[in-house]
C-alpha positions in Angstrom: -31.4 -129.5 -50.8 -30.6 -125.6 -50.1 -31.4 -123.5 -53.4 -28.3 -122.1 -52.6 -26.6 -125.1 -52.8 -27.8 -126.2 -56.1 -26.1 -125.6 -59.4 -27.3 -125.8 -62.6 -26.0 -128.2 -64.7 -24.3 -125.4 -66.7 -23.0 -124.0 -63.8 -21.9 -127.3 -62.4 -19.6 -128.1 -65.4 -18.0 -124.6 -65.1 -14.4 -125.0 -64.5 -13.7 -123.1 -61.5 -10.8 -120.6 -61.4 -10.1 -120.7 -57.5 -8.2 -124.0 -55.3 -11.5 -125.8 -54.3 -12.4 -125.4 -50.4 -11.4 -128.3 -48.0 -13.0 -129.4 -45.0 -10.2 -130.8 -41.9 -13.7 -133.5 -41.8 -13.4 -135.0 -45.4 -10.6 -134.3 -46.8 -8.1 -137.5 -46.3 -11.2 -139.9 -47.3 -11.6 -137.9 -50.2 -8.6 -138.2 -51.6 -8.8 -141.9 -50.9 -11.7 -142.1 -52.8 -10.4 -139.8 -55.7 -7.6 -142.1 -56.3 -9.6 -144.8 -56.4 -12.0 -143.7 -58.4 -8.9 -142.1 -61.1 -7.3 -145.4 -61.2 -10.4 -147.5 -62.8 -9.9 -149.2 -65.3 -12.1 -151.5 -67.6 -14.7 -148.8 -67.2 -16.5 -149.5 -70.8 -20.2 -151.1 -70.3 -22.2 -152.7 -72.1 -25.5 -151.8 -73.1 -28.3 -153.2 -70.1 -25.6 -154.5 -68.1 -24.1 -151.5 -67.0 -27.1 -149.7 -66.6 -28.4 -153.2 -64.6 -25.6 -153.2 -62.5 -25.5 -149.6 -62.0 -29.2 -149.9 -60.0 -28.4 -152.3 -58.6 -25.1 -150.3 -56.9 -27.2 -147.4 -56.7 -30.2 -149.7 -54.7 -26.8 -151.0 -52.3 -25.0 -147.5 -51.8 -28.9 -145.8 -50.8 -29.4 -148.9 -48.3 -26.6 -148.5 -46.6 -26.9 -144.5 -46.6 -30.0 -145.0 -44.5 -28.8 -147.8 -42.2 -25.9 -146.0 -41.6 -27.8 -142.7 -40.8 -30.3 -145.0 -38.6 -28.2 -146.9 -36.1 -28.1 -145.1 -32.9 -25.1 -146.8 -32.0 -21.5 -146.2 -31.9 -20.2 -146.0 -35.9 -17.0 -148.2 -36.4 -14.1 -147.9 -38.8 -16.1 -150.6 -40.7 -18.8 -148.1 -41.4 -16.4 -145.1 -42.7 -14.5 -147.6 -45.3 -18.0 -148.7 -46.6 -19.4 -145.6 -46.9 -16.2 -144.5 -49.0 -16.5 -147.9 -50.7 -19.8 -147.2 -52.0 -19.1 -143.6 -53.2 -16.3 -145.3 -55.8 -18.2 -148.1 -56.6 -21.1 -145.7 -57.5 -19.2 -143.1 -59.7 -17.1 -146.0 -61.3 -20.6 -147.9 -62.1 -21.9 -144.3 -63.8 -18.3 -143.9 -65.5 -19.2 -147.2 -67.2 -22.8 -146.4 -68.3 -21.1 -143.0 -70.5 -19.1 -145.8 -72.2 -22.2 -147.9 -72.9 -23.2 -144.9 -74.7 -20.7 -144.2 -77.1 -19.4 -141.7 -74.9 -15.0 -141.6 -74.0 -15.0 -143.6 -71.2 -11.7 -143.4 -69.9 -11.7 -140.2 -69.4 -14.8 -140.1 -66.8 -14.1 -141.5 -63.7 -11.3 -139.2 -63.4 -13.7 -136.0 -64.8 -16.3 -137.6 -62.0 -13.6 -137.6 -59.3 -13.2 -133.6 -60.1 -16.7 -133.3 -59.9 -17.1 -134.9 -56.2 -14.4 -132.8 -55.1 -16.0 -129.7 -56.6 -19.8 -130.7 -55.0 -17.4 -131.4 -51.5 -16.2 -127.9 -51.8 -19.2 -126.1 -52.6 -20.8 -127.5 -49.5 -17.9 -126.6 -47.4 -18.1 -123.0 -48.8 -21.3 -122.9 -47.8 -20.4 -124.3 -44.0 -17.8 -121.7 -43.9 -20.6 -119.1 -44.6 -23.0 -120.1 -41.4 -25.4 -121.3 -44.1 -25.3 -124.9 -43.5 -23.6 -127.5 -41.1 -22.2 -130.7 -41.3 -25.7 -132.8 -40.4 -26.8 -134.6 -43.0 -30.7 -136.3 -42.5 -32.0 -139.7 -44.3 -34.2 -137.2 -46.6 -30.9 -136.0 -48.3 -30.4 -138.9 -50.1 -34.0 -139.1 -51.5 -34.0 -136.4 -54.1 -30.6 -137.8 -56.2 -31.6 -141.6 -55.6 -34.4 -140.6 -57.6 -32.9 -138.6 -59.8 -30.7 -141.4 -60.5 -33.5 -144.0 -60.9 -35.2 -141.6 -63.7 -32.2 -141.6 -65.4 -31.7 -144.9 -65.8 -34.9 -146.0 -67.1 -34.9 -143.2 -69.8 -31.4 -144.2 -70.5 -32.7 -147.8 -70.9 -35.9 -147.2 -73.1 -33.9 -145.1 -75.4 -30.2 -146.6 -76.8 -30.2 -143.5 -78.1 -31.0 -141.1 -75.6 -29.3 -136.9 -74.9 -26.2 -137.1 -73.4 -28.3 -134.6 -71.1 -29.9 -137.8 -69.2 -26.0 -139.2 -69.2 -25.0 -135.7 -67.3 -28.5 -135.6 -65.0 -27.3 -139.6 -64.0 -23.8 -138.0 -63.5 -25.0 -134.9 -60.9 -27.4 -137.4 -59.0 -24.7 -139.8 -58.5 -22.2 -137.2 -57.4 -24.9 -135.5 -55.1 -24.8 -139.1 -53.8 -21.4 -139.3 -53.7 -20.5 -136.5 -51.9 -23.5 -137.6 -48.9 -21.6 -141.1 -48.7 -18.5 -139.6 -48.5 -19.8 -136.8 -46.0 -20.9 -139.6 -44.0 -17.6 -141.9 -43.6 -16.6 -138.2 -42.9 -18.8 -137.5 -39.4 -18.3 -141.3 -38.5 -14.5 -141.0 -38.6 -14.7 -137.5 -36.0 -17.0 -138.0 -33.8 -18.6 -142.3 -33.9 -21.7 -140.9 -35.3 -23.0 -140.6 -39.2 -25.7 -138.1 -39.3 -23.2 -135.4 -37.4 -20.1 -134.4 -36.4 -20.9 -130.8 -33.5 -18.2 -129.2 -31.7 -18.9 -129.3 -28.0 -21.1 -126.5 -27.1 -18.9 -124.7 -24.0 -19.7 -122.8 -21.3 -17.8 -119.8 -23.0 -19.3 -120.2 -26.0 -22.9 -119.7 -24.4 -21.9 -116.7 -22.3 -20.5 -115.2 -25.7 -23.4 -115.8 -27.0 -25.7 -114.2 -24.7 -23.4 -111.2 -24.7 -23.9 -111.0 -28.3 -28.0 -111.3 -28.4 -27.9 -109.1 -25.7 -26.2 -106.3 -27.1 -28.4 -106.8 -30.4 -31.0 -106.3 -28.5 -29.8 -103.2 -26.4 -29.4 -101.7 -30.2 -32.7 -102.7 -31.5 -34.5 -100.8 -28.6 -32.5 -97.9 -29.4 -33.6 -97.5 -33.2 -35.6 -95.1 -34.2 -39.2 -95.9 -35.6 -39.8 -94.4 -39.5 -40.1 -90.8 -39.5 -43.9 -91.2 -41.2 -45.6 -92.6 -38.2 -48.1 -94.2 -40.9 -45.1 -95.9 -42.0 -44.7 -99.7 -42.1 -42.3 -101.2 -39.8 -41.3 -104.5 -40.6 -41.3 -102.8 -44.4 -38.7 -100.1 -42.8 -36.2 -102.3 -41.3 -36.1 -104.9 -44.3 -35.6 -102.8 -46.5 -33.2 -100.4 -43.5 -31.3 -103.9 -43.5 -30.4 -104.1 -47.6 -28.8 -100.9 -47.4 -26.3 -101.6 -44.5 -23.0 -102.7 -46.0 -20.0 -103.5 -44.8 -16.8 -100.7 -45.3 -16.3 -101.7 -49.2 -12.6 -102.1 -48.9 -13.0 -104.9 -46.3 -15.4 -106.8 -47.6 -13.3 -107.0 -50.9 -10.4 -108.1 -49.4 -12.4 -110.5 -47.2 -14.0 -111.8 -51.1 -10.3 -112.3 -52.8 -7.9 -114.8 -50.9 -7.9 -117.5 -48.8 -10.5 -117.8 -46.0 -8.5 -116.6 -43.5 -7.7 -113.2 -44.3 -9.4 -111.8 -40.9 -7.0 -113.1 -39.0 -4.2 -110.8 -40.4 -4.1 -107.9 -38.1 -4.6 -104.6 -40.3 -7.5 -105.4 -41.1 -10.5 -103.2 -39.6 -12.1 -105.8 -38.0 -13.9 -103.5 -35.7 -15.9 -101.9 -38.8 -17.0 -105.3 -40.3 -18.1 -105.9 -36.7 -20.1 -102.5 -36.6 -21.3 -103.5 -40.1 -23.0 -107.0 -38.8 -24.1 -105.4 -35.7 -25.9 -102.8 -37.8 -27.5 -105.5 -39.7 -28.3 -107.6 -37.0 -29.7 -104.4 -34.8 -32.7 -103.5 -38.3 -33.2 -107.7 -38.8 -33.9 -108.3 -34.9 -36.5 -104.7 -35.2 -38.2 -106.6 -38.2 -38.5 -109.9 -36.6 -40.0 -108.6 -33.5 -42.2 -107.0 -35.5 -43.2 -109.5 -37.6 -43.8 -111.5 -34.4 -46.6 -108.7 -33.7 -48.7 -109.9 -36.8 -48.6 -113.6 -36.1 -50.9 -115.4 -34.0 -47.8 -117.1 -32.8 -44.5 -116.8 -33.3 -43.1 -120.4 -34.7 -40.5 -120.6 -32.1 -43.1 -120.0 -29.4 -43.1 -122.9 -27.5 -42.9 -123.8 -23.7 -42.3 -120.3 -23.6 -39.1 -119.8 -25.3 -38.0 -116.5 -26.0 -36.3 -114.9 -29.2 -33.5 -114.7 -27.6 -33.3 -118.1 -26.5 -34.1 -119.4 -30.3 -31.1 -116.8 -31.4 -28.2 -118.4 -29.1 -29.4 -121.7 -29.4 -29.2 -120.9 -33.2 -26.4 -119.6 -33.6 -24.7 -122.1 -31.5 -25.9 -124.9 -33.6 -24.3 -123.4 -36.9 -21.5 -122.8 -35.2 -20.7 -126.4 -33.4 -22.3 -128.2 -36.4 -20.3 -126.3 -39.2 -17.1 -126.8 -36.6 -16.4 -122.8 -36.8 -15.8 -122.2 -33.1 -11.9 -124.2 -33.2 -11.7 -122.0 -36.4 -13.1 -118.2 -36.7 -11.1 -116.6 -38.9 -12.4 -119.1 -41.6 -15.6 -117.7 -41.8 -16.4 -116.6 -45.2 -17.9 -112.8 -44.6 -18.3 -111.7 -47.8 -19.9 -115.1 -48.9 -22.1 -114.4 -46.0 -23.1 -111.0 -46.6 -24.0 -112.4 -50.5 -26.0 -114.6 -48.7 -27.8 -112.1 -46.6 -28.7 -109.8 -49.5 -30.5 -112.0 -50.9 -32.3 -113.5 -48.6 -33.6 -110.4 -46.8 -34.7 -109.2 -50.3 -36.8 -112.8 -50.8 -38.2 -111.5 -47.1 -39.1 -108.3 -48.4 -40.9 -110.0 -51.2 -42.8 -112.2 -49.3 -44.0 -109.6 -46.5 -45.1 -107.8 -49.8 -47.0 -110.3 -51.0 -48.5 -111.4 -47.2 -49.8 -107.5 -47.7 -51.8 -108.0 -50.8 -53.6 -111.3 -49.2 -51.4 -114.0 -48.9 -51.4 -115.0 -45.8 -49.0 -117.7 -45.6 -46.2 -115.7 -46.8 -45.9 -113.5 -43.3 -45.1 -116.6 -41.8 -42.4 -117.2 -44.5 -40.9 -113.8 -44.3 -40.3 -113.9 -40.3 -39.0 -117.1 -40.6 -36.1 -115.8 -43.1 -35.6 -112.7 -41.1 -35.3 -114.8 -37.7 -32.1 -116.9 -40.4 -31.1 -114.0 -40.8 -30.2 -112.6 -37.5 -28.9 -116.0 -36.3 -26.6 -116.3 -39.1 -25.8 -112.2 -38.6 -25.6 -113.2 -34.5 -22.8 -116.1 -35.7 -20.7 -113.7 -37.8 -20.4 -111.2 -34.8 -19.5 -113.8 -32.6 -16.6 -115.4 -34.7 -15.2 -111.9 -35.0 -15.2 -111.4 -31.6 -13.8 -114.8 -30.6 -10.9 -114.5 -33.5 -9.8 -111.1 -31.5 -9.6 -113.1 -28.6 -7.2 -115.3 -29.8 -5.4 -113.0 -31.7 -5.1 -111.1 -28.3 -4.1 -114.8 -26.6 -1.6 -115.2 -29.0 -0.3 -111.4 -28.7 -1.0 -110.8 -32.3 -1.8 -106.7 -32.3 -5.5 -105.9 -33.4 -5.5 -102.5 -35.8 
């Protein structure tokens, strides 16, 4: 799971102070499954049963995560209500292991309900941003399955175990949860579990290519660091922190609703200067950094960088459903995101200078992120003016 992604458990029982995000994908299942899971009652366990019969509910809802994920056939209605089945029967099954353990029972599958809806949003923050997409991969379920497991055998040795094993069982099985009910989610919009893509169209592509070739009109056009001496791919890292978006957009774009781009005072053709600026010193880098390498990663059956940036960018943007929706993109969650990743990239070349080798590799592979998910921003800005101009909505 994405470090960017993961909370901490102190961070995860924050209360947060903004309506949580909702994705058009999950949201009617999930309130389905938050009422169900609210209305419990008879929660209270006791003492080995509940934590028996909360493996063996963990052992059915994992099974049928993977077959689900696995068949390469059409997914049914059957599969969406099971999935959504197990994510209840799985937080109601934890809800009764708290009581088991002194703790007030009746109040958790409600308080776990919250929690689901919370992980749900986080995620969908994060597809809003270009970071992630709706896919979801067998491997996803390994890490809280486990989780899970560990915390039911410490639970089991110990009657008196921290309530911090009660709250590490409580984020596995949420983490769970959420992948169940992300599932039922994919099947119910497009017949298949593991994704749910908008169709890649013929305009998108030529957008696209518009895009990665004026990025790389501007990258030719940049001007080497004035000490010849100088490091490059050093230069247009750390040339890439310091370009920032006009302050005054980016902080209405950070307080509101996700859709504040598409209200028409808002300089949209600064932002865009802003990513292309960005994009323009991250695609100087990565070429760059291709000149160290033996091989770039990408380079296979001869595919160019250009090729590995549309193709990209049009996966995060079909996956994450963005391209029916542009002015939802998150910008300044996005820009957050690219901070601090290229500053991870200036780290790593940094340390591939001193003699480790295997961390050149790992800073082109976060610049070449980088400028995708820079590439996908530019796009969405540019396909949101269309339709503002379709719909005869003045641009400022």
């Amino acid at each position: 799971m994405s470090e960017l992604l993961r909370l901490s458990d102190a961070a995860w029982l924050t209360e947060r102070r903004v309506v949580p995000s909702q994705s058009p994908l999950w949201t009617d299942i999930l309130d389905r499954v938050e009422l169900q899971i609210s209305g419990a009652r008879q929660v209270r366990g006791s003492g080995p049963s509940s934590l028996a019969g909360t493996s063996s509910v963990l052992a059915r809802a994992h099974s049928h995560f993977l077959v689900a994920l696995e068949s390469g056939s059409k997914i049914g209605q059957h599969t969406v209500s099971r999935a959504a089945t197990e994510a209840v029967e799985l937080l109601i099954a934890v809800a009764r292991v708290w009581g088991t353990f002194g703790a007030r029972a009746e109040d958790r599958p409600a308080w776990l309900a919250d929690q689901l809806r919370r992980r749900l949003a986080a995620h969908e923050d994060a597809v809003l941003a270009g970071e992630v997409t709706y896919r979801i991969w067998s491997e996803h379920g390994e890490q809280p399955s486990a989780a899970m497991r560990q915390a039911i055998t410490h639970l089991s040795r110990d009657p008196t175990a921290p309530q911090s094993d009660l709250l590490s069982l409580s984020i596995a099985a949420v983490d769970l949860a959420s992948l169940l009910v992300r599932l039922a989610a994919n099947a119910g919009a497009s017949g298949r579990t593991g994704e749910a893509p908008e169709q890649r169209s013929a305009a998108l592509d030529a957008k696209l290519g518009t895009v990665a070739a004026e990025v790389a009109a501007h990258s030719r056009d940049v001007k080497p660091p004035v000490d010849k001496h100088g490091d490059m791919v050093a230069h247009h890292l750390a040339a890439a922190l310091r370009v920032r978006p006009p302050q005054a957009t980016l902080k209405r774009l950070s307080a509101g609703s996700p859709g504040h781009l598409a209200h028409p005072d808002l300089d949209q053709e600064c932002l865009r200067e802003a990513w292309l600026g960005l994009a323009t010193q991250e695609h100087v880098a990565v070429a760059a950094l291709d000149g160290k390498l033996d091989k770039p990663r990408y380079d296979q059956s001869s595919t160019s960088l250009s090729t590995v940036i549309t193709d990209g960018a049009a996966n995060v943007i079909c996956g994450g459903r963005l391209l029916g929706r542009p002015a939802a993109f998150r910008h300044a969650r996005a820009w957050r995101h690219q901070t601090l990743a290229l500053t991870f990239a200036l780290e790593a070349y940094v340390a591939a200078l001193r003699g480790h080798a295997p961390s050149l590799a790992q800073a082109q592979r976060i610049a070449l992120t980088r400028l995708v998910r820079a590439t996908v921003a530019i796009v969405l800005i540019d396909l949101q003016r269309e339709t503002q101009a379709a719909q005869r909505i003045p641009i400022a």
